[in-house]
C-alpha positions as CSV (number, residue, x, y, z in Angstrom):
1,X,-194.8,143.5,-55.9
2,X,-192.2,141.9,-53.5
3,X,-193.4,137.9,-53.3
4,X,-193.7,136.8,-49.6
5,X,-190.6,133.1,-49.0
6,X,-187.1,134.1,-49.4
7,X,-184.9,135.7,-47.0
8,X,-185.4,139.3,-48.4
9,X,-188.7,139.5,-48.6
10,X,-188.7,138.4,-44.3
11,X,-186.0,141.3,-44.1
12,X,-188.1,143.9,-45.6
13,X,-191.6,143.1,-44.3
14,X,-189.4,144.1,-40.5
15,X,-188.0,147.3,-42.1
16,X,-191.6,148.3,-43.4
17,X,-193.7,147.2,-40.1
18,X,-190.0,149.5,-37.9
19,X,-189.5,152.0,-40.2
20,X,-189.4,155.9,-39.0
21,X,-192.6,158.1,-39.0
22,X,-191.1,161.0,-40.5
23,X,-193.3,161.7,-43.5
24,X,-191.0,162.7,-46.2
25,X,-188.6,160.1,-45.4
26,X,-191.4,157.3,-45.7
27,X,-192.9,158.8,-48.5
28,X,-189.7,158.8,-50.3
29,X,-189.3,155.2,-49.5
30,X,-192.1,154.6,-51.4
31,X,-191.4,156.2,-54.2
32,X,-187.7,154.8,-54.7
33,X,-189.9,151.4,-54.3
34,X,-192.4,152.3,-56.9
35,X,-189.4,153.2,-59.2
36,X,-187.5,149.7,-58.4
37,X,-190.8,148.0,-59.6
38,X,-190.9,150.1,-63.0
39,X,-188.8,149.5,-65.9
40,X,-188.2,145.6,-64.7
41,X,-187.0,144.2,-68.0
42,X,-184.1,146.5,-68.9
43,X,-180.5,144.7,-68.0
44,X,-178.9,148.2,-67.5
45,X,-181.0,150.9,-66.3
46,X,-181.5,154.3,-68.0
47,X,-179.9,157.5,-66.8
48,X,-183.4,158.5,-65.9
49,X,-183.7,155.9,-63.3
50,X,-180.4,156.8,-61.8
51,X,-181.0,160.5,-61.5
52,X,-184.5,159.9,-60.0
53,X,-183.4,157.3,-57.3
54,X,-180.6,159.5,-56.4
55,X,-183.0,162.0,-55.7
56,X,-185.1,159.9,-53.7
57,X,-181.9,158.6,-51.9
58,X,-181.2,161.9,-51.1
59,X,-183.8,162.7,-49.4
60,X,-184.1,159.6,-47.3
61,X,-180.2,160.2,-46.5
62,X,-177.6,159.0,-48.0
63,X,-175.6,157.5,-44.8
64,X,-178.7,156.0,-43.6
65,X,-179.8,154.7,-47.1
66,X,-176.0,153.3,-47.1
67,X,-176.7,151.6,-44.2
68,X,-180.0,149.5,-44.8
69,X,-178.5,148.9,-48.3
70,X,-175.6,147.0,-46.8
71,X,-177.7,145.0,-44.5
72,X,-179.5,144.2,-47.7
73,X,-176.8,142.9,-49.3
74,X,-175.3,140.9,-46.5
75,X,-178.8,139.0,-46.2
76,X,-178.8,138.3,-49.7
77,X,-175.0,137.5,-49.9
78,X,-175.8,134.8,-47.2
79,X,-179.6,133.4,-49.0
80,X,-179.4,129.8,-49.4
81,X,-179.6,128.6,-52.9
82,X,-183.7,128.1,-53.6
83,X,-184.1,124.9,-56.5
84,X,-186.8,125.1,-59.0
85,X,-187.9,122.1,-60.9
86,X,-190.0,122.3,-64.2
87,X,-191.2,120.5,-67.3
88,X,-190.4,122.1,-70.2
89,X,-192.3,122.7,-73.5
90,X,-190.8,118.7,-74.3
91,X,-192.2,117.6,-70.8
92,X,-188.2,117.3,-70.2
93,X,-187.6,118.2,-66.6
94,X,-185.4,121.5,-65.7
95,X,-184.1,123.2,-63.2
96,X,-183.6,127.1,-62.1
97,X,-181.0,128.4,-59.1
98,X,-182.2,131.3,-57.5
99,X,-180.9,133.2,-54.4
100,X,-184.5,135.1,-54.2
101,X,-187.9,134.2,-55.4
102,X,-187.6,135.1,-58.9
103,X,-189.8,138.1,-59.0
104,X,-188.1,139.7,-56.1
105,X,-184.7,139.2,-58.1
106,X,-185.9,141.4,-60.7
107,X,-186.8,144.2,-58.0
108,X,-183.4,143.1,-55.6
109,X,-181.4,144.3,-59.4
110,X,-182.3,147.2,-58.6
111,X,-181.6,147.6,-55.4
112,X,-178.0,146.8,-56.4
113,X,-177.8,149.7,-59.1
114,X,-178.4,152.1,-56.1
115,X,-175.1,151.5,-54.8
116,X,-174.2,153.8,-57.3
117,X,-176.0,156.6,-55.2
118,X,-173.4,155.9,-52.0
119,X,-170.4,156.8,-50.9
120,X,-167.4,154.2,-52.0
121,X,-167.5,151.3,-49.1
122,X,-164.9,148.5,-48.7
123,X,-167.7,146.9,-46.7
124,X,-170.3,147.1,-49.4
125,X,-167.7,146.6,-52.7
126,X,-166.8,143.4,-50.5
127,X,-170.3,142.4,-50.7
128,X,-171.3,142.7,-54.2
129,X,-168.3,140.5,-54.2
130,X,-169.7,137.9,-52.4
131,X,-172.7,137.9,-54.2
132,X,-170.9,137.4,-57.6
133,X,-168.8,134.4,-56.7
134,X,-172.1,132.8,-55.2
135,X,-173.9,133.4,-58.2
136,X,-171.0,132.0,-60.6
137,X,-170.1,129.0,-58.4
138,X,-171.8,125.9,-58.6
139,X,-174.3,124.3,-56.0
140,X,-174.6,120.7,-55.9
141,X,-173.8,120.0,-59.2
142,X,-176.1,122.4,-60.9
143,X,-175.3,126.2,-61.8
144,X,-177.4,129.1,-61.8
145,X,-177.7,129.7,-66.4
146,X,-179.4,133.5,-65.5
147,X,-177.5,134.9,-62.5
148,X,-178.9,138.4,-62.8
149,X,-177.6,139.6,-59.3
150,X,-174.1,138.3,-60.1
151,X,-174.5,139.9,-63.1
152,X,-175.7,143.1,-61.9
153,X,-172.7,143.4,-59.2
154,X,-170.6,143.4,-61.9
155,X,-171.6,146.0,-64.1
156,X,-172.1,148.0,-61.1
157,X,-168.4,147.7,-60.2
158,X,-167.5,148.5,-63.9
159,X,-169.7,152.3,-64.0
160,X,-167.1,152.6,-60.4
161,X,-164.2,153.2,-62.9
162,X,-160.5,152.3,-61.6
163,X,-162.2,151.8,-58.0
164,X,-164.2,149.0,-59.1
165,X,-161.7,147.7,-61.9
166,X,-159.6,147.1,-59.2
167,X,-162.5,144.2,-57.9
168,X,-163.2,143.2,-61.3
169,X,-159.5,142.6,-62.4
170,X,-159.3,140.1,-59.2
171,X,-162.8,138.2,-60.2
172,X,-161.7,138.1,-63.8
173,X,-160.0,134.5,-63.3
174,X,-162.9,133.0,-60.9
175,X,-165.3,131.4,-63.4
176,X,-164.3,130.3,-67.1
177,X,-168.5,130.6,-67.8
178,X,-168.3,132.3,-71.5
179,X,-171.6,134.5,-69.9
180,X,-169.4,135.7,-66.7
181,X,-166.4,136.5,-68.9
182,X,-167.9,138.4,-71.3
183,X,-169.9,140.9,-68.5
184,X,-166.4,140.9,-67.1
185,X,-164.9,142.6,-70.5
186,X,-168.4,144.9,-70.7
187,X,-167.9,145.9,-67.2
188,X,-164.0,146.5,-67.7
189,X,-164.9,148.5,-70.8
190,X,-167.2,151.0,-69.0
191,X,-164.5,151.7,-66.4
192,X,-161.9,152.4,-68.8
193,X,-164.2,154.4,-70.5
194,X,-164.6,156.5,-66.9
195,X,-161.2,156.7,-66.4
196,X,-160.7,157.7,-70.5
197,X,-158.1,155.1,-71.1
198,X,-158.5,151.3,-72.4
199,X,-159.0,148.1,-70.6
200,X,-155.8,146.7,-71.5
201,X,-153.8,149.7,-69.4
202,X,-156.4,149.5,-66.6
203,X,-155.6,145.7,-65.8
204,X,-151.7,146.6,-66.4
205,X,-152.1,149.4,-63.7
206,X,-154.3,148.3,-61.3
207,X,-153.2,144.6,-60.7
208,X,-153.6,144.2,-56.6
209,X,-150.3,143.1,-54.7
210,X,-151.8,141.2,-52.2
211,X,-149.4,142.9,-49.8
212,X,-146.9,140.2,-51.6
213,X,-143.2,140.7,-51.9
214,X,-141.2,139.0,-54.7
215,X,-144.3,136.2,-55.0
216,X,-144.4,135.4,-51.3
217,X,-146.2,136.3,-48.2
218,X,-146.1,135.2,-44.5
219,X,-149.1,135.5,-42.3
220,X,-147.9,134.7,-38.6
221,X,-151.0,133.0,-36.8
222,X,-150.4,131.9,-33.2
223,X,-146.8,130.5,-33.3
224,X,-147.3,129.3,-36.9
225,X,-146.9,131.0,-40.1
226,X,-149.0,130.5,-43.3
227,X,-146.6,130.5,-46.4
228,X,-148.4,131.9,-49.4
229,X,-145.4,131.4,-52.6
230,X,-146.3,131.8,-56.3
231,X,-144.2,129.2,-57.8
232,X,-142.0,129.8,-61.2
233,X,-145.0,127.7,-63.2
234,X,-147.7,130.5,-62.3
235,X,-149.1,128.3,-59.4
236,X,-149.7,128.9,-55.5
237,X,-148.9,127.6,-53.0
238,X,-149.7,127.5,-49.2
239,X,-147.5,126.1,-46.9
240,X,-147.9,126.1,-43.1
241,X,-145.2,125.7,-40.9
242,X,-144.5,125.3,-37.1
243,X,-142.8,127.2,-34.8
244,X,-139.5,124.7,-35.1
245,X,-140.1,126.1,-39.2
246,X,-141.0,122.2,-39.9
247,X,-143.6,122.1,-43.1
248,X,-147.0,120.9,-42.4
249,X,-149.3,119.3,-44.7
250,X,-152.2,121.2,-43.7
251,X,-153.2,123.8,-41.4
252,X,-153.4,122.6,-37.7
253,X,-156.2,121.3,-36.2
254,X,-155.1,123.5,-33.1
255,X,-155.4,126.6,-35.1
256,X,-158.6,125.5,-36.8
257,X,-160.5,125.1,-33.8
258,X,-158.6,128.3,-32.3
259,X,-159.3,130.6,-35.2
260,X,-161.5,129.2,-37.6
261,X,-162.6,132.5,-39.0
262,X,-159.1,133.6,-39.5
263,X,-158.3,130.0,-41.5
264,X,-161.1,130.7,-43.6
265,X,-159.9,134.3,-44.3
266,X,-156.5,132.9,-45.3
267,X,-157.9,129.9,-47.5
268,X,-160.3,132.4,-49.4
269,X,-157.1,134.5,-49.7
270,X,-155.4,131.7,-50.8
271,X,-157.5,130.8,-53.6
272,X,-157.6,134.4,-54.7
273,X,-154.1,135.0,-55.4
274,X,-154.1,131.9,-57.4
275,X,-156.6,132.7,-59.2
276,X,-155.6,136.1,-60.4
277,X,-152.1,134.2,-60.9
278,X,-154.0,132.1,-63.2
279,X,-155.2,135.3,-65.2
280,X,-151.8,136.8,-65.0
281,X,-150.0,133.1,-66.7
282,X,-153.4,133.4,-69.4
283,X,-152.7,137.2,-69.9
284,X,-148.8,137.2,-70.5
285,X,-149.4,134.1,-72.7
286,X,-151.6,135.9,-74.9
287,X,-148.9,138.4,-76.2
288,X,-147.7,135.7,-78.4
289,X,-150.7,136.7,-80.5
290,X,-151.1,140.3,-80.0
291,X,-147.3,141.5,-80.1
292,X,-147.9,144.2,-77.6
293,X,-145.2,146.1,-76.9
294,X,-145.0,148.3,-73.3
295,X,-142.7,151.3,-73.0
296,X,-139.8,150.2,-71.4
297,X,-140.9,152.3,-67.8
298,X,-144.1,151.2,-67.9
299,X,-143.0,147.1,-68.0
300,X,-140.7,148.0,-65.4
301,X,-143.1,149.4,-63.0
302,X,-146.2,147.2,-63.3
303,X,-144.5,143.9,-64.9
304,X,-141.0,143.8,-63.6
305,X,-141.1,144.9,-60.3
306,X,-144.9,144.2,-59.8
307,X,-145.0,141.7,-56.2
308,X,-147.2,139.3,-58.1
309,X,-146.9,139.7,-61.8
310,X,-142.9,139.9,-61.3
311,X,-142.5,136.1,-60.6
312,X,-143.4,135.3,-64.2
313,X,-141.9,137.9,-66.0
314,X,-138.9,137.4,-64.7
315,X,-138.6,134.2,-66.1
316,X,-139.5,134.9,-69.7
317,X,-137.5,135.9,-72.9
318,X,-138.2,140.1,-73.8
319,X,-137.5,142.0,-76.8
320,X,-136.0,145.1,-76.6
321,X,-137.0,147.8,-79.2
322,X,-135.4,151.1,-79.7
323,X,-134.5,153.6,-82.3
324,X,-130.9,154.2,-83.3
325,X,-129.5,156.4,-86.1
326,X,-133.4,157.1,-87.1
327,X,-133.6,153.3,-87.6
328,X,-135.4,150.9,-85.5
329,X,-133.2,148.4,-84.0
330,X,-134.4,144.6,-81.7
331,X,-132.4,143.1,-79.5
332,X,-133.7,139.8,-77.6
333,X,-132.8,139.5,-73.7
334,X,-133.5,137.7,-70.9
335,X,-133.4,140.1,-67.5
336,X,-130.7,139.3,-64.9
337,X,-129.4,141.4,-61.7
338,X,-130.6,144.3,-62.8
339,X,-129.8,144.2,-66.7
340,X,-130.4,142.0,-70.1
341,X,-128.4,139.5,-71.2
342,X,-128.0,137.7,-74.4
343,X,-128.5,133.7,-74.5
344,X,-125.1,133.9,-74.0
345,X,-125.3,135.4,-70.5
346,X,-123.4,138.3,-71.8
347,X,-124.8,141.7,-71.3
348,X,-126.5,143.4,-74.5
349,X,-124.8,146.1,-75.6
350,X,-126.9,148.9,-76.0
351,X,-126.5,152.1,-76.8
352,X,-128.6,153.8,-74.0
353,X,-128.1,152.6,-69.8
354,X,-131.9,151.5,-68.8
355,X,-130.5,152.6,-65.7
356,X,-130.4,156.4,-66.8
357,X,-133.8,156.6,-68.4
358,X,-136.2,159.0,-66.6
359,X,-138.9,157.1,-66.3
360,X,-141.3,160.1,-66.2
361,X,-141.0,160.1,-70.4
362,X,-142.0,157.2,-72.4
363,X,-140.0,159.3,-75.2
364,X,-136.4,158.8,-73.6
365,X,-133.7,160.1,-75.6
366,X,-131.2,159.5,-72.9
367,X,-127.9,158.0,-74.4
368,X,-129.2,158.2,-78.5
369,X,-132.0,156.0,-78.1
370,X,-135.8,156.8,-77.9
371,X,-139.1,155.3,-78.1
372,X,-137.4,152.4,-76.2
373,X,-140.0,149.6,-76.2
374,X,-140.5,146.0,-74.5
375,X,-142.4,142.8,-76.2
376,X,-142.3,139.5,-75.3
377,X,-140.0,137.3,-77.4
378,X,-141.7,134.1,-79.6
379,X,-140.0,131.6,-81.2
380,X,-142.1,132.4,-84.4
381,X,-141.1,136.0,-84.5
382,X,-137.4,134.4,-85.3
383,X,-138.5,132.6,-88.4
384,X,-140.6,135.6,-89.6
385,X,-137.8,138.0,-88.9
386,X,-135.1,135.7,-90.2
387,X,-137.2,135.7,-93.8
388,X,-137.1,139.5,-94.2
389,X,-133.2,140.6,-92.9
390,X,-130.7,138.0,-94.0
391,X,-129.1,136.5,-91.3
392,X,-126.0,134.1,-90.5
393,X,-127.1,132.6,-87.8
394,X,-130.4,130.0,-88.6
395,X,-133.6,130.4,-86.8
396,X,-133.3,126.9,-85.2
397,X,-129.8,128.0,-83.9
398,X,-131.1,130.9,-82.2
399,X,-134.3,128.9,-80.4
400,X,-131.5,126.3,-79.6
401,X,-129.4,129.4,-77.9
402,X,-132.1,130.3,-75.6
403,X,-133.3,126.6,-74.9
404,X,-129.8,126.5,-73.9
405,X,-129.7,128.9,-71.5
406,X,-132.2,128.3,-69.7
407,X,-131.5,124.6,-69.1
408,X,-128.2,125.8,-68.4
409,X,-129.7,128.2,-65.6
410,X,-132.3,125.7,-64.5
411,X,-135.3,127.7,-65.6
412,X,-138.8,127.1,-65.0
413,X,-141.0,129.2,-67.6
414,X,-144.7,129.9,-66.4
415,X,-145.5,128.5,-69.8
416,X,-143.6,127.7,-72.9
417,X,-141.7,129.9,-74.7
418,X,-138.2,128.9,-76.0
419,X,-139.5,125.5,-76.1
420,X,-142.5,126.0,-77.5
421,X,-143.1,123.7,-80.5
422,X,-144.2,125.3,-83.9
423,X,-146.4,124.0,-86.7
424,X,-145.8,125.2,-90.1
425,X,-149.1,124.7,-92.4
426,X,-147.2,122.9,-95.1
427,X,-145.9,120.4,-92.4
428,X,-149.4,119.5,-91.0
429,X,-150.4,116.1,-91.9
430,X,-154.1,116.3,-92.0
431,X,-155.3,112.6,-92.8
432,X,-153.7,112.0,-89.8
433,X,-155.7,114.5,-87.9
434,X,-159.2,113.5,-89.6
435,X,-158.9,109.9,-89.2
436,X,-158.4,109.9,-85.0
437,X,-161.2,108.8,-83.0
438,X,-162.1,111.3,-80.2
439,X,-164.1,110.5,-77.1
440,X,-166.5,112.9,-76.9
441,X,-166.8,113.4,-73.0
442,X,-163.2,114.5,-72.8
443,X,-163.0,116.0,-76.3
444,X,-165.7,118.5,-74.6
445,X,-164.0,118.9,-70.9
446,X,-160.9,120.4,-72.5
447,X,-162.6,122.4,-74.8
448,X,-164.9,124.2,-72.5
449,X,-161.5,124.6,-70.2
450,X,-159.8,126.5,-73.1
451,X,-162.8,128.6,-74.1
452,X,-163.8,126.9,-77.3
453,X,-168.2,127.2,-78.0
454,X,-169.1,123.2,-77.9
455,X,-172.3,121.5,-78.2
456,X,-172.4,117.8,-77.4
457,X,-173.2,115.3,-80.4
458,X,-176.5,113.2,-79.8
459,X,-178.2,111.1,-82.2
460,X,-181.4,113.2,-81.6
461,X,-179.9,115.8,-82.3
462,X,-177.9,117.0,-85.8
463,X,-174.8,114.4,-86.1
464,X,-172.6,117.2,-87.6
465,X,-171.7,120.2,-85.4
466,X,-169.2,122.9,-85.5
467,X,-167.1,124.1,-82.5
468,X,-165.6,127.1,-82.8
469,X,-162.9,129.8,-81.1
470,X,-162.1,133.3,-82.0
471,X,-159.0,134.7,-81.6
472,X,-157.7,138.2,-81.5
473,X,-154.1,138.9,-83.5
474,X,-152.0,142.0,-83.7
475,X,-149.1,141.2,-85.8
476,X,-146.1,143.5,-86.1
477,X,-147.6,146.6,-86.3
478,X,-150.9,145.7,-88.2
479,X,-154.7,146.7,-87.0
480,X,-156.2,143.9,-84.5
481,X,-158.0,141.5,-86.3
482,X,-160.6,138.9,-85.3
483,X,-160.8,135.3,-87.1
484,X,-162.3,131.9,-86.1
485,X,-161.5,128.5,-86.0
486,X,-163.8,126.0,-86.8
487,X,-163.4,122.6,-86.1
488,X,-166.3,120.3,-88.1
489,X,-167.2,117.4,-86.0
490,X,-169.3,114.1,-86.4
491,X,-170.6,110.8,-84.5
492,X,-168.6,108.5,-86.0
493,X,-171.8,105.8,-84.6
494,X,-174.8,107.5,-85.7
495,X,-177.0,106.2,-82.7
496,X,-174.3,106.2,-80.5
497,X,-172.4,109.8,-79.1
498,X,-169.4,108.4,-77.5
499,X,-167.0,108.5,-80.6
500,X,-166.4,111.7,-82.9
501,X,-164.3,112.4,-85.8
502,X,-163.0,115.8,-87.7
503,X,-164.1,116.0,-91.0
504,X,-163.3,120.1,-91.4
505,X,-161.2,122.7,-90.2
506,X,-162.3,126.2,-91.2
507,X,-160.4,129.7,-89.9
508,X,-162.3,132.6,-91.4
509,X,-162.7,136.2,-90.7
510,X,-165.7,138.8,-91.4
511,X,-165.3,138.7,-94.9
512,X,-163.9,135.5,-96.1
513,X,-162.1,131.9,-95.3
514,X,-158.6,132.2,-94.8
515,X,-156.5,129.9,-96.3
516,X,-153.4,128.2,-93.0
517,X,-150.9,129.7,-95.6
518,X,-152.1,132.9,-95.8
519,X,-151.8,133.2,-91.6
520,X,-148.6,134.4,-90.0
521,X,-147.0,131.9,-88.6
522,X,-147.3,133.1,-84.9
523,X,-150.7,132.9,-85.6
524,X,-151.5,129.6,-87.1
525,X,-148.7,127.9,-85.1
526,X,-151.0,129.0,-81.9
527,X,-154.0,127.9,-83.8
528,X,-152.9,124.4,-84.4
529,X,-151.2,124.1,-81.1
530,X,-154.7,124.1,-79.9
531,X,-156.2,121.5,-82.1
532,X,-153.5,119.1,-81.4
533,X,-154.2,119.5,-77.9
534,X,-157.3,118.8,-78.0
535,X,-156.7,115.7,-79.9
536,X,-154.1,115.1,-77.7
537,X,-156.8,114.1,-74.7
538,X,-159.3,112.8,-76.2
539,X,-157.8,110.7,-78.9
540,X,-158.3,106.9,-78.7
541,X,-155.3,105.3,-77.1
């Protein structure tokens, strides 16, 4: 039963007391009704459910289902937030955030599956849009711990396939909560399923442009012009300038009072882009773990000369891999008008022209070469690679080389890469790192920003607790492989939770603890670069 005080429930007592007479068409609303209120507890609902409210959706008409649908949305899109205070089993006092009265939640979830009964709408993806980032954003300090409807939207958008990947590929940077990104990955993996290809390709494919062009974009407005410029460090910026082309520090109050809707539009679009510039900075970094390597066409076309994604590649170090004589041959080069170049600035000499490659085969055989390949360069791939082929040149030289070059060029990497430092496991000094004192508070600030699991210390509670990350390696060629790292933390003041120590560091997989030795050194160097920074910001000065 729908439960009479939220903003829903007002909206469909007035469709009920004006809907239309025809028999069929009301009895069918009744029925797709009495379906919504079965089945209440399943998070995804059964094929069954789809086919039968199809049916019924059908018969009511599609279009003019489509229609009261969307007005649904945009009333519950709008709902204020609705706080709940309770006493729990321990007479502590919580809270719940809800958009509709709680039982009419459960029924509005299913309202929102029916979307997969209409025809594609920008109006209504736009919508379930909406109602995601108000689910997952904040309200007066508190945050919603259940949002079902956000939740819902987004597996909705996921069973869309490359329609709604397109939507969920934007959201994916919008909230770091562990809950929103893991239905992000669930509903990116049921798209790619659609669309029989993997999740990894659909984000490479379908990452929007903004209309963008080389990082930038101008929106004229009036006789002033909104700057939007993704900077070489992965950020965004937005500029607004006059008509004289002077720089402004904000938008003018002229144009505010003129055109507010329009100064909202560009704000929200504003925060998007940087947003999804955020993903794009977190997604490029991760290859230092996972060694993926793109045929050369493919990086061209959606990293290279990608309006958004472009401004950061552009400024990283690539390997080039390609087969020669029926042996596989890696060249390391930065790109530069149109072609690689060693640390050096000299161009690589290859024994193919990138220029000449049809880029309709990923098996090129033009000029000698095939299979030709693109990863991005690490600074740990040159001490691993330097142990298995001798070499003249030292690994340290060749890091120096690039680090050269690219002072030498005055470039700004989205993240470091030449100069990224590394951390062998025989060179760690551990007593150092269990005998800081971390302050708790910002110990767990940083770790919830880089997605570690963390439970706060209290006295009440245990005064030993773990927190833990997994990561996800692919090194040279091997099968992906999942491990953890555990970091063993105590109150250093037993009644007192300000102050905590490590006493442990763990890394294990599925089967068995790993010892840092037995860990590539890509891999562990990562590992540790994340402990340090941890200690880094919460160490006692």
């Amino acid at each position: 039963m729908i439960v009479s005080g939220d903003v829903w429930a007002e909206s469909l007592s007035f469709f009920w007391e004006n809907m239309e007479t025809d028999f069929q068409v009301r009895k069918a609303w009744e029925s797709l009704f009495a379906l919504f209120f079965q089945s209440q507890g399943r998070s995804e609902p059964s094929q069954k459910f789809l086919q039968e409210a199809d049916r019924l959706i059908q018969t009511i008409g599609t279009n003019s289902y489509a229609k009261t649908l969307q007005s649904w949305l945009e009333t519950v899109a709008a709902a204020p937030w609705r706080v709940l205070f309770y006493e729990d089993s321990y007479q502590i006092e919580r809270y719940r955030l809800l958009l509709l009265q709680s039982q009419n939640e459960i029924i509005f979830k299913k309202v929102i599956w029916t979307v997969l009964s209409v025809p594609d709408s920008k109006n209504i993806f736009q919508l379930l849009i909406e109602i995601i980032q108000k689910s997952y954003t904040p309200y007066q300090g508190l945050v919603a711990e259940n949002p079902i409807l956000g939740k819902t939207a987004l597996l909705v958008l996921g069973r869309k396939g490359r329609k709604g990947a397109k939507f969920l590929i934007a959201l994916k940077s919008f909230s770091r909560r562990k809950d929103f990104q893991q239905t992000v990955e669930k509903a990116l993996l049921q798209a790619a399923a659609i669309e029989n290809t993997s999740p990894a390709l659909l984000e490479e494919t379908l990452l929007p442009t903004y209309n963008m062009k080389e990082g930038e974009r101008q929106i004229r407005l009036d006789t002033y012009i909104a700057d939007l410029r993704l900077e070489d460090e992965g950020k965004v910026q937005l500029t607004w300038y006059n008509a004289q082309g002077k720089a402004l520090k904000t938008a003018p109050t002229a144009l505010k009072k003129r055109f507010p809707a329009k100064i909202e539009a560009i704000q929200k679009l504003f925060k998007t882009i940087d947003q999804t510039a955020k993903g794009q900075k977190k997604y490029l970094e991760s290859l230092f773990l996972t060694s993926r390597r793109f045929p050369f066409s493919h990086w061209k076309s959606y990293f290279l000369e990608h309006p958004l994604r472009s401004t950061l590649v552009s400024k990283l170090i690539w390997n080039i891999h390609f087969q020669d004589e029926e042996k596989e041959r890696v060249q390391t080069g930065f790109w530069l008008f149109s072609h690689f170049v060693d640390a050096f600035r000299q161009p690589l000499e290859l024994p193919f022209s990138l220029s000449e490659i049809n880029f309709e085969l990923e098996d090129s055989t033009q000029g000698g070469a095939k299979n030709i390949e693109i990863s991005l360069w690490t600074p740990a791939q040159v001490y691993e690679n330097w142990a298995k082929v001798s070499q003249e040149t030292s690994p340290e030289k060749i890091i120096e080389d690039w680090q050269d070059f690219l002072q030498k060029k005055q470039i700004r990497q989205p993240f470091l890469q030449a100069f990224r430092p590394l951390y062998f496991a025989k060179e760690i000094d551990w007593h150092w790192l269990f005998n800081q004192k971390l302050k708790q508070n910002q110990l767990r600030a940083v770790a919830l920003q880089q997605d570690w699991h963390y439970k706060m210390l209290r006295p009440y509670r245990k005064n030993r607790l773990p927190m833990r990350k997994k990561f996800i390696y692919q090194h040279q060629g091997c099968e992906k492989r999942e491990i953890t790292l555990e970091i063993w933390l105590y109150l250093i003041f037993e009644q007192q939770p300000t102050w905590v120590g490590i006493n442990q560091i763990l890394i294990y997989d599925k089967i068995q603890v790993l010892s840092p030795e037995s860990l590539p050194l890509s891999v562990f160097s990562e590992m540790m670069r994340q402990v340090l920074l941890l200690v880094k910001v919460a160490k006692e000065e």
